[in-house]
C-alpha positions, 0 to 999 in steps of 0.5 A: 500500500501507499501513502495515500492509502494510509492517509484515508485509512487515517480519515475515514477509517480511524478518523478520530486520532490524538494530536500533541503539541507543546503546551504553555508551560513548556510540556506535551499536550494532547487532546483529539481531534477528527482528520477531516479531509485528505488528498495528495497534498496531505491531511485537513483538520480544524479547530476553533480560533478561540481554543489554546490549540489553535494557538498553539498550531500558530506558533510552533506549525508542527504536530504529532498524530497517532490514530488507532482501531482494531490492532492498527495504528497510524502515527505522523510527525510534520508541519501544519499551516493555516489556510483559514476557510480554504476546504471548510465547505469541503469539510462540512460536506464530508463531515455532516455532524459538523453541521450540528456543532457548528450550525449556520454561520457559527461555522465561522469561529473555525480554521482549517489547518493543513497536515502538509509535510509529514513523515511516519509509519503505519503499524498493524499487530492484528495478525500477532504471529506476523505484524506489518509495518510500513513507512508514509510519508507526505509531501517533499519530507525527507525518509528516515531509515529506522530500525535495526540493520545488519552489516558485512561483518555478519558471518550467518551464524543465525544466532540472531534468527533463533532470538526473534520473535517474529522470524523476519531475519532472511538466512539465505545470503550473508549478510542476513537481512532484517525485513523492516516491514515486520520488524518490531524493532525490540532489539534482541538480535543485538547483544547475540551477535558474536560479531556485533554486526547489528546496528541500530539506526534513527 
């Protein structure tokens, strides 16, 4: 799947997900808040002008969401911009219920902001034996590597196969490779390689 298949699971699967920025006092803050819209350019939400929050998203522009339902999750790290009333008709169209919160003309108390650059992962642990895991990334944001890799000092001892909980390590060439896709990333292959060729990377 790609990033844009996320992306609408985020919207129209999940829907409601937690949002953190950092509070007045200088520490985490979350609260929930619907994903509203998505298309190829990013994700849309909306807040009132008069809330902390909407101040919040002024000054610092960066957000972390996370989402889940049913053993999947989605999470994303990025910048936000505020584009006012652009696609809140849009919005309340897709979003009928929006209609009743904010009835009429009282819809102006509201700002649409712009989930536009972003990077994340989408985890899914609903099949416990065999878990997925995959990168999003949104707009011209930069892809992490992340996770635990294996190097050419790897003599295929299959040590590290033997401590995996989910048997993602491929023993069919030298060096072994780790599959990110499945990968929990709990760090046991680590400290039983006798040649400390796994490296932890991001």
């Amino acid at each position: 799947m790609d990033s844009m298949t996320y992306l609408q699971m985020l919207v129209e699967d999940f829907h409601s997900a937690t949002v953190a920025t950092i509070g007045a006092d200088g520490h985490p803050q979350t609260r929930v808040i619907d994903m509203m819209l998505y298309d190829e350019r990013g994700v849309y939400f909306l807040t009132a002008k008069g809330k902390a929050f909407y101040t919040q998203l002024m000054e610092q522009a960066f957000v972390a969401v996370s989402a889940t339902k049913d053993k999947r999750a989605v999470s994303l790290r990025g910048k936000v911009k505020n584009i006012g009333t652009e696609k809140l008709d849009e919005i309340f169209e897709k979003n009928p219920y929006m209609k009743e919160i904010y009835p009429a003309d009282t819809r102006s108390a509201l700002e649409v902001f712009w989930l536009y650059e972003a990077q994340g992962e989408y985890f899914d642990i609903s099949v416990p034996a065999h878990i997925e895991r995959a990168e999003i990334v949104i707009g011209s944001a930069k892809t992490v590597k992340n996770g635990y890799f294996v190097g050419e000092d790897c003599d295929g001892c299959a040590l590290c196969y033997s401590v995996c909980p989910q048997k993602c390590i491929d023993l069919s060439k030298k060096p072994v490779s780790i599959n990110q896709n499945h990968c929990l990333h709990c760090g046991r292959c680590v400290p039983v390689c006798p040649k400390q060729a796994i490296q932890k990377v991001g």
